[in-house]
C-alpha positions as a Markdown table, in Angstrom:
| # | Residue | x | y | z |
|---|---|---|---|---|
| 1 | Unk | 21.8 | -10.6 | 19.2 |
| 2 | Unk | 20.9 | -13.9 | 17.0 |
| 3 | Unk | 21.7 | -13.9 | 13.2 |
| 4 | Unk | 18.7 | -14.3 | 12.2 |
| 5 | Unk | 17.2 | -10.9 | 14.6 |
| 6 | Unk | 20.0 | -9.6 | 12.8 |
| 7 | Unk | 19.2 | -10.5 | 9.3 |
| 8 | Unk | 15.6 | -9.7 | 9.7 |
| 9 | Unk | 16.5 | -6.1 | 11.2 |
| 10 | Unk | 18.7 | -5.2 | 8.4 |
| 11 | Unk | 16.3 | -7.0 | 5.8 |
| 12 | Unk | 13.3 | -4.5 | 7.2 |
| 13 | Unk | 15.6 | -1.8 | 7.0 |
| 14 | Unk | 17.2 | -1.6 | 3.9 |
| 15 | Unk | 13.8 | -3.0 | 2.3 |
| 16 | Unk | 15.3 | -6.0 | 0.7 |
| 17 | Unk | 14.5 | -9.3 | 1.3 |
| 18 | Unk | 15.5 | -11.7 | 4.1 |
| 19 | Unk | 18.0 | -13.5 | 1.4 |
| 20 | Unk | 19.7 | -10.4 | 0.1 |
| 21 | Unk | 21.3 | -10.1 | 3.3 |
| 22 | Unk | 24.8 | -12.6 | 3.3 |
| 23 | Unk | 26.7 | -12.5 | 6.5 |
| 24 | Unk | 30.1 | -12.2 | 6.3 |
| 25 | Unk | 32.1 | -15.3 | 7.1 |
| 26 | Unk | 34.6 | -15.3 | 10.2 |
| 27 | Unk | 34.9 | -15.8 | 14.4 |
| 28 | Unk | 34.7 | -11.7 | 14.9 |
| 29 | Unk | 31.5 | -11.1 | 13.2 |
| 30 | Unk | 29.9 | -14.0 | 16.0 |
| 31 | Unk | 31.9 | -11.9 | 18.4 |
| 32 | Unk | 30.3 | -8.1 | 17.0 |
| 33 | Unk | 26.9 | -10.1 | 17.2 |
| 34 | Unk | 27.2 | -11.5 | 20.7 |
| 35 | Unk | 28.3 | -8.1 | 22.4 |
| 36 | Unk | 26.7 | -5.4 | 20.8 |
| 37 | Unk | 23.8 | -4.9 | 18.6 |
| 38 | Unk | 20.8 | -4.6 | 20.6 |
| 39 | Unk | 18.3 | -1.8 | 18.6 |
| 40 | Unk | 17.6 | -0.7 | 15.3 |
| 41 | Unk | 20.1 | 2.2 | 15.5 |
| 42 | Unk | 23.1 | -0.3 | 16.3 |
| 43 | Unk | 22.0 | -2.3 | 13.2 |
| 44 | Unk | 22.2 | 0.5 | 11.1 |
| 45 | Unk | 24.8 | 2.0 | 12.7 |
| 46 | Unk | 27.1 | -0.8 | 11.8 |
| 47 | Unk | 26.0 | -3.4 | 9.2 |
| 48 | Unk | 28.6 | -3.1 | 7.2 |
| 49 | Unk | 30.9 | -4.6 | 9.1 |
| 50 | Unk | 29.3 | -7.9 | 9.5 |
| 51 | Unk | 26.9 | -8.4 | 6.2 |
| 52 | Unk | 26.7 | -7.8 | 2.3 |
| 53 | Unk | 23.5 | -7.0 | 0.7 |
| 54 | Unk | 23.0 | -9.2 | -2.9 |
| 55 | Unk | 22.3 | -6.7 | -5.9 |
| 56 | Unk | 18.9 | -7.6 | -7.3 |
| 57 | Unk | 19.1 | -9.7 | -10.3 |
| 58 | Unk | 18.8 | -8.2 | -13.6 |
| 59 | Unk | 15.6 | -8.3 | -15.9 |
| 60 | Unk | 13.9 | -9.4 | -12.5 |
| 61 | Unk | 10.8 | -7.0 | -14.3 |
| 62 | Unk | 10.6 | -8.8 | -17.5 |
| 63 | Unk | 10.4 | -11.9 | -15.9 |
| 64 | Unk | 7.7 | -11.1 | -14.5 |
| 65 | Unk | 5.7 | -10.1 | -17.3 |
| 66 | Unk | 6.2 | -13.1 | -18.5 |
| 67 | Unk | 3.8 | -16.2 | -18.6 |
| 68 | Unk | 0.8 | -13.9 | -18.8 |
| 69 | Unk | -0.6 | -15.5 | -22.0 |
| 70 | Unk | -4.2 | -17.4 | -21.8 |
| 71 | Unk | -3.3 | -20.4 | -21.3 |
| 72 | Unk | -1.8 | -19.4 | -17.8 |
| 73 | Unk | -4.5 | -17.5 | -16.8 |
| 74 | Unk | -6.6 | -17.9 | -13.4 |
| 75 | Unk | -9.5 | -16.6 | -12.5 |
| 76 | Unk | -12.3 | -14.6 | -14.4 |
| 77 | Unk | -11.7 | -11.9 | -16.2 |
| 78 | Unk | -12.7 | -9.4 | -13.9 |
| 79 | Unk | -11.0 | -10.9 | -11.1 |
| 80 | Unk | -7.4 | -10.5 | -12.7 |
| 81 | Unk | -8.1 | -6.4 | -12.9 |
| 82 | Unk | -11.7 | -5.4 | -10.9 |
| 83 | Unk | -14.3 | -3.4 | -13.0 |
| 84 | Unk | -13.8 | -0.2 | -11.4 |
| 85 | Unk | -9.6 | -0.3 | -12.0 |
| 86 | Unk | -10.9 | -1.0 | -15.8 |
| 87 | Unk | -13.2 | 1.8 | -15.4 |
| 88 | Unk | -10.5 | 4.5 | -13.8 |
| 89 | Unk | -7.8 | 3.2 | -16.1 |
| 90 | Unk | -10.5 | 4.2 | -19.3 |
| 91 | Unk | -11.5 | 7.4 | -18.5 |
| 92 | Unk | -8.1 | 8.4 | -17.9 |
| 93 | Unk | -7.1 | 7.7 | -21.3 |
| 94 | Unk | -10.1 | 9.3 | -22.3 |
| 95 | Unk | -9.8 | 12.5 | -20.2 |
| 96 | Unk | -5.8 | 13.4 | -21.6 |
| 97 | Unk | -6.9 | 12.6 | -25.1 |
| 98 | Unk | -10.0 | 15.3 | -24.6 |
| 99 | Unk | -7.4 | 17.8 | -22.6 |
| 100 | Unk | -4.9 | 17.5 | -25.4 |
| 101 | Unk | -7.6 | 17.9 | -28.4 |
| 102 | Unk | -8.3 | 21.2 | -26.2 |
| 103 | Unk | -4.7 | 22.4 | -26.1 |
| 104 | Unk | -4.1 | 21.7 | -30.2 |
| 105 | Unk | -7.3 | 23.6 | -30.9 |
| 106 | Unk | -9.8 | 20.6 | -32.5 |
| 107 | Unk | -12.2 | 20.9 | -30.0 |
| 108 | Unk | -13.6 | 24.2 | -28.2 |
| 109 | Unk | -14.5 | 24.5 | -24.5 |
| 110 | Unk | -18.3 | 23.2 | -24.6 |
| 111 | Unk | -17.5 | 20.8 | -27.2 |
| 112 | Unk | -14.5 | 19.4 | -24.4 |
| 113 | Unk | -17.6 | 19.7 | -21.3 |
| 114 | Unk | -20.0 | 17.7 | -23.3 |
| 115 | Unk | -17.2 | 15.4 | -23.9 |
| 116 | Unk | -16.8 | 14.8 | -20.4 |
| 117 | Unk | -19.9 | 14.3 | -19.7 |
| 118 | Unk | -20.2 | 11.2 | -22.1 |
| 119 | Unk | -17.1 | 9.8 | -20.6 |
| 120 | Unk | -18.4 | 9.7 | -17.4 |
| 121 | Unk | -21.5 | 8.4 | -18.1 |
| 122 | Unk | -20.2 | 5.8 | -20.4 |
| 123 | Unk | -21.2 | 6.7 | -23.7 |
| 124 | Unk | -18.0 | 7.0 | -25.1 |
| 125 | Unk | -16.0 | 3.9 | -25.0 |
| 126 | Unk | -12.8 | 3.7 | -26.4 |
| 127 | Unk | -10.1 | 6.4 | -27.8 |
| 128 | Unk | -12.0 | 5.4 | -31.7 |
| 129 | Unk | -15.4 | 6.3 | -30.5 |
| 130 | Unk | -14.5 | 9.9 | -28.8 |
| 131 | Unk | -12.3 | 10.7 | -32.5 |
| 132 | Unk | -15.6 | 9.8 | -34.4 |
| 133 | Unk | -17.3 | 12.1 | -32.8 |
| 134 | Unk | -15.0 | 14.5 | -32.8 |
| 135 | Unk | -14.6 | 14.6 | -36.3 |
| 136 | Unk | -18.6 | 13.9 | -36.9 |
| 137 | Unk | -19.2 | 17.7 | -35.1 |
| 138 | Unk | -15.9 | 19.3 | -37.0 |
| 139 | Unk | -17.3 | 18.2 | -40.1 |
């Protein structure tokens, strides 16, 4: 088997990438290679003795999030995040804030379906609007 069959095995296997995976140094892990090895199994049967898998690096996350001001920006708005993830991610939020006004006992059960119904069709559009109205029909 070929190092690099090798690496790319144990890469796919572990779900790391193809750099994670450091070979051991030394004449018998050539030898290990060159004899054995053929499937899947016999990689993950015995990796160990012939590689090391690099821990990710730390804060690998944050870095990420990084650089995401508007001057780095590409594409249109709406290209970045589509309309309809906007849309899904909104009336999420809206839904558990109407569920959880129903469980403290603001807001009755026809006042929460008539609240649903605005959600979906738009009327209400932001977290502010639906507690205006809310406290409009309280009141």
């Amino acid at each position: 088997m070929n190092i690099e069959t090798f690496r790319r095995l144990l890469a796919d296997i572990k779900g790391v990438g193809r750099n994670r995976i450091k070979i051991k140094p030394g004449r018998e892990v050539l030898e290990i290679l060159k004899t054995s090895l053929v499937t899947r199994e016999d990689v993950r049967k015995r990796w160990k003795e012939i590689a090391d898998i690099e821990p990710a690096k730390k804060h690998m996350k944050t870095e990420r999030k990084k650089k995401r001001g508007e001057g780095s920006r590409e594409g249109k708005k709406f290209s970045r995040l589509s309309r309809k993830r906007r849309w899904m991610i909104k009336v999420r939020a809206l839904r558990k804030l109407v569920k959880i006004l129903k469980e403290q006992g603001k807001i009755d059960n026809t006042m929460k379906r008539i609240l649903y119904r605005k959600i979906k069709g738009g009327e209400i559009k932001s977290k502010r609007a639906l507690m205006e109205i809310v406290d409009r029909k309280v009141m």
